[in-house]
C-alpha positions as a Markdown table, in Angstrom:
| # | Residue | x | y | z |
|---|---|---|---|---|
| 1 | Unk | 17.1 | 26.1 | 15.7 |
| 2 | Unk | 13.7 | 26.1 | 13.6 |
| 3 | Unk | 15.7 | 25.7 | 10.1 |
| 4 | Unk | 17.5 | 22.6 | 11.9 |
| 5 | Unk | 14.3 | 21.4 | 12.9 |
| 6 | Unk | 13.2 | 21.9 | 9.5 |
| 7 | Unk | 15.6 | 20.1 | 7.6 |
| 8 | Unk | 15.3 | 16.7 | 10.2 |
| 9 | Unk | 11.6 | 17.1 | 9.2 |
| 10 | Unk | 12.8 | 17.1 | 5.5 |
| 11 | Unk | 15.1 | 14.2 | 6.3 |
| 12 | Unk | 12.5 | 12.0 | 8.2 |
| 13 | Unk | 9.8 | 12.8 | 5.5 |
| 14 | Unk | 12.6 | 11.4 | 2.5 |
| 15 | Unk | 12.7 | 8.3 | 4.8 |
| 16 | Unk | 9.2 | 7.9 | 5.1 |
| 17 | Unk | 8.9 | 8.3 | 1.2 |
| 18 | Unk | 11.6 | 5.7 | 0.6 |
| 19 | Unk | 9.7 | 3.3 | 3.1 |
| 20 | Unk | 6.7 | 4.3 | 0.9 |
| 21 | Unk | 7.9 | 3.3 | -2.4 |
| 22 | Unk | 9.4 | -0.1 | -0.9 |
| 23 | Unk | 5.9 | -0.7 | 0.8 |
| 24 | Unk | 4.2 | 0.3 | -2.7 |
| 25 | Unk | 6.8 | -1.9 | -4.7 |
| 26 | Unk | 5.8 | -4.7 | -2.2 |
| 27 | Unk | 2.2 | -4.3 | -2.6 |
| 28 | Unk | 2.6 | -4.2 | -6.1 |
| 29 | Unk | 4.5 | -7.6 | -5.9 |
| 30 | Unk | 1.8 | -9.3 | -3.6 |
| 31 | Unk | -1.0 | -8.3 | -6.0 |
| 32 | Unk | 0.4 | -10.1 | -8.5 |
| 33 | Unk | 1.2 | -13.1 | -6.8 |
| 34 | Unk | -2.7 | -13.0 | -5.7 |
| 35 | Unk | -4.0 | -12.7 | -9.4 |
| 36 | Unk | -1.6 | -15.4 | -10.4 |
| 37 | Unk | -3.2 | -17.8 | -7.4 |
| 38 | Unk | -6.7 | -16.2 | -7.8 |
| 39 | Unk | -5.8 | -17.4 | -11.8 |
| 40 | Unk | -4.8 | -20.8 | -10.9 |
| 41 | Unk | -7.8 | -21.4 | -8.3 |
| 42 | Unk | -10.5 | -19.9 | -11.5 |
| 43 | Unk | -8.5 | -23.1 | -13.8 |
| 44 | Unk | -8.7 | -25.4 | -11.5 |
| 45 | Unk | -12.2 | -25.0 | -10.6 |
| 46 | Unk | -12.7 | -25.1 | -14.0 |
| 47 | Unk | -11.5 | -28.5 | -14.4 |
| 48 | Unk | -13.4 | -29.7 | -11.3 |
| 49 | Unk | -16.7 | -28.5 | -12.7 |
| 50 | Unk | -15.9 | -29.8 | -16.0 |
| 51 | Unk | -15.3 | -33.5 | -14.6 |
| 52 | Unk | -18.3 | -32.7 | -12.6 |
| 53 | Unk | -20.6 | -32.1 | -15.6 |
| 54 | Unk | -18.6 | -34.8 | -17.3 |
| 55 | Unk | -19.7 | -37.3 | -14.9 |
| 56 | Unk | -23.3 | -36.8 | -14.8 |
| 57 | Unk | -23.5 | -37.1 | -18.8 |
| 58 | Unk | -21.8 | -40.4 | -18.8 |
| 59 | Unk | -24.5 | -41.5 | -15.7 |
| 60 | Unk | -27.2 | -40.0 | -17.9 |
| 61 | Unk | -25.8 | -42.3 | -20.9 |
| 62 | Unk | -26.0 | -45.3 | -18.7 |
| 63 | Unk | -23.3 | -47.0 | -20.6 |
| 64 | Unk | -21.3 | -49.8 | -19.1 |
| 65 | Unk | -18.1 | -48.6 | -16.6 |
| 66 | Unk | -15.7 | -50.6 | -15.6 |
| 67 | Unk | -14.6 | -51.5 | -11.9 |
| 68 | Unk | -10.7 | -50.1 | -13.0 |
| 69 | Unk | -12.0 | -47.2 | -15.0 |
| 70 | Unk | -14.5 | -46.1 | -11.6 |
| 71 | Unk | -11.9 | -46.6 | -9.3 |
| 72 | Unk | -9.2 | -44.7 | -11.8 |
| 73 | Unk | -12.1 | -41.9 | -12.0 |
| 74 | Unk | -12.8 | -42.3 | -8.2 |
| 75 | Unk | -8.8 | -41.4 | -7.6 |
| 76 | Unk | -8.4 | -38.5 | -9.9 |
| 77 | Unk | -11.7 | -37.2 | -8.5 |
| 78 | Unk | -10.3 | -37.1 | -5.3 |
| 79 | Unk | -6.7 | -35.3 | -6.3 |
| 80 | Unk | -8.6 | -33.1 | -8.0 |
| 81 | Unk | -10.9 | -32.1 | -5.1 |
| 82 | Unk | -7.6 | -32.4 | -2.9 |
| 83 | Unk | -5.5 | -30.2 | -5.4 |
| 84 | Unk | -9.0 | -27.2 | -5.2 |
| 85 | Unk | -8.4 | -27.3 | -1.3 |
| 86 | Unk | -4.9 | -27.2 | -1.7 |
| 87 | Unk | -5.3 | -23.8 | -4.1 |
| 88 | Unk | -8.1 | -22.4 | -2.1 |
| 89 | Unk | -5.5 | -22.5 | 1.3 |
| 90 | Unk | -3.0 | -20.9 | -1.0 |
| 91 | Unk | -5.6 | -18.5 | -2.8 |
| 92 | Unk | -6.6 | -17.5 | 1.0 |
| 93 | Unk | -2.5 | -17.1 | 2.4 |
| 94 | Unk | -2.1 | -14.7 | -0.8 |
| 95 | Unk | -5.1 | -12.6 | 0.0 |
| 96 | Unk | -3.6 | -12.4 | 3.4 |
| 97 | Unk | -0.2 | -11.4 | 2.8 |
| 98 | Unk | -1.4 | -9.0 | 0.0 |
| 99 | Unk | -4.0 | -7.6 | 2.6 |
| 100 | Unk | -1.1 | -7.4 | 5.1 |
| 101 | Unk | 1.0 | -5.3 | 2.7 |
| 102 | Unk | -1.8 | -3.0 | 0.9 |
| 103 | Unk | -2.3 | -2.1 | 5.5 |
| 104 | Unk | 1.5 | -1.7 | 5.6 |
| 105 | Unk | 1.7 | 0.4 | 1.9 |
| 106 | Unk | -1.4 | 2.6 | 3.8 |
| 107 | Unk | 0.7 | 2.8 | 7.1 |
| 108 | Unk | 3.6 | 4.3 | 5.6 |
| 109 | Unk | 1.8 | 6.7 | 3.3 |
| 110 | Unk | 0.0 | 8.3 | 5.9 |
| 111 | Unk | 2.9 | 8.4 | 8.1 |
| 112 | Unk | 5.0 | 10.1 | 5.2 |
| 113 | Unk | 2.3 | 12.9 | 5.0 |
| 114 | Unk | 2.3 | 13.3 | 8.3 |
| 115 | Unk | 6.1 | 14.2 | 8.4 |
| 116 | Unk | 5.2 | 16.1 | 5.2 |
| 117 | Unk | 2.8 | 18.1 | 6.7 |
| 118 | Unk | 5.4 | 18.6 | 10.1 |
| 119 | Unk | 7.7 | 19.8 | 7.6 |
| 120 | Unk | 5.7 | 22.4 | 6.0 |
| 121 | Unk | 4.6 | 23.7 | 9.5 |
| 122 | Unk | 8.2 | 23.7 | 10.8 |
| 123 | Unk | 9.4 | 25.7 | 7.8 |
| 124 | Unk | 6.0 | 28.4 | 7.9 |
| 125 | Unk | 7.2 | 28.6 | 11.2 |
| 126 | Unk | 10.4 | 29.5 | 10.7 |
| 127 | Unk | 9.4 | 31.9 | 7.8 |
| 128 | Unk | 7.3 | 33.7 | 10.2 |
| 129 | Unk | 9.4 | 34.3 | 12.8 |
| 130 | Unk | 12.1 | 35.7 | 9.8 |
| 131 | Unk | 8.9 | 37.7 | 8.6 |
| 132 | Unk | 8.7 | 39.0 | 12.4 |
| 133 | Unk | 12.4 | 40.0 | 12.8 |
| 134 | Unk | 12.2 | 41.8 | 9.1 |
| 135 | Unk | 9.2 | 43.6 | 10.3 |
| 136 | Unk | 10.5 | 44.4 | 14.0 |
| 137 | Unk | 14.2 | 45.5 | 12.0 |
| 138 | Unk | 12.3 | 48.1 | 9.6 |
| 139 | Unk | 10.2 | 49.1 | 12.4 |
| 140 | Unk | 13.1 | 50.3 | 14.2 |
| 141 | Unk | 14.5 | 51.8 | 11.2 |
| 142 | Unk | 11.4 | 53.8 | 10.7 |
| 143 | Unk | 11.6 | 55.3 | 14.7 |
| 144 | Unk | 14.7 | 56.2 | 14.2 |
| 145 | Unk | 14.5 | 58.0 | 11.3 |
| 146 | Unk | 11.4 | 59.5 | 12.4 |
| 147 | Unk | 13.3 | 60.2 | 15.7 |
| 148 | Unk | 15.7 | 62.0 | 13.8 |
| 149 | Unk | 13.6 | 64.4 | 11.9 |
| 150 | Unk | 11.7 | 65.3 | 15.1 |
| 151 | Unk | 15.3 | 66.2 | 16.4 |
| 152 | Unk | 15.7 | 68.5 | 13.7 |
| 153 | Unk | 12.4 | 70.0 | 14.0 |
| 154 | Unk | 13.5 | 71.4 | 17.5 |
């Protein structure tokens, strides 16, 4: 019964290790998908504070703007700003999911050690008790031999 118990410990610790990889494959994935939006937020952010900066020279230069130029300027400003909120929402769902799978990834490690770890126990276990039965086995070899030569003494 103990080797049997054994190899289902084996089996379920393979499992775990598959679910292991898959989680780490995942996490893997989601990290990348994170830099790539953590990427796209740093050039976008970029742009803002470059039209930003832009701004406050041409203010400083005090040159003539016209009504269709402000309100052209006024509307990109605005899908700019819109388009940074837009990334930071998807910046923040990334770091989410990537969170989510980097808990699941931990989850399923610690779980596969712990079958791991069941595993090892269930086979010492089972090596002890065939380290008993040897032991008991030359035990009674050694009475009965003994036995025997104390029948021959008499």
């Amino acid at each position: 019964m103990s080797k049997h118990k054994a190899l289902r410990l084996n089996l379920l610790a393979r499992l775990a290790a598959l679910k292991t990889q898959s989680n780490l494959a995942d996490l893997q994935l989601r990290q990348q998908l994170l830099q790539k939006q953590q990427l796209a937020h740093l050039q976008l952010q970029s742009y803002q504070d470059e039209y930003f900066n832009k701004q406050s020279i041409d203010a400083a230069t005090q040159a003539p703007i016209s009504v269709s130029a402000l309100k052209n300027n006024s509307r990109f400003m605005a899908d700019l700003n819109y388009a940074v909120g837009a990334q930071q929402r998807q910046l923040a769902t990334a770091e989410q999911v990537a969170s989510d799978s980097r808990s699941a990834w931990s989850h399923s490690y610690a779980k596969e050690r712990r079958w791991q770890e069941l595993e090892y126990l269930a086979r010492r276990e089972q090596q002890l008790k065939q380290d008993k039965k040897h032991d008991q086995e030359n035990l009674n070899i050694w009475s009965a031999r003994h036995s025997c030569k104390s029948d021959d003494k008499l």
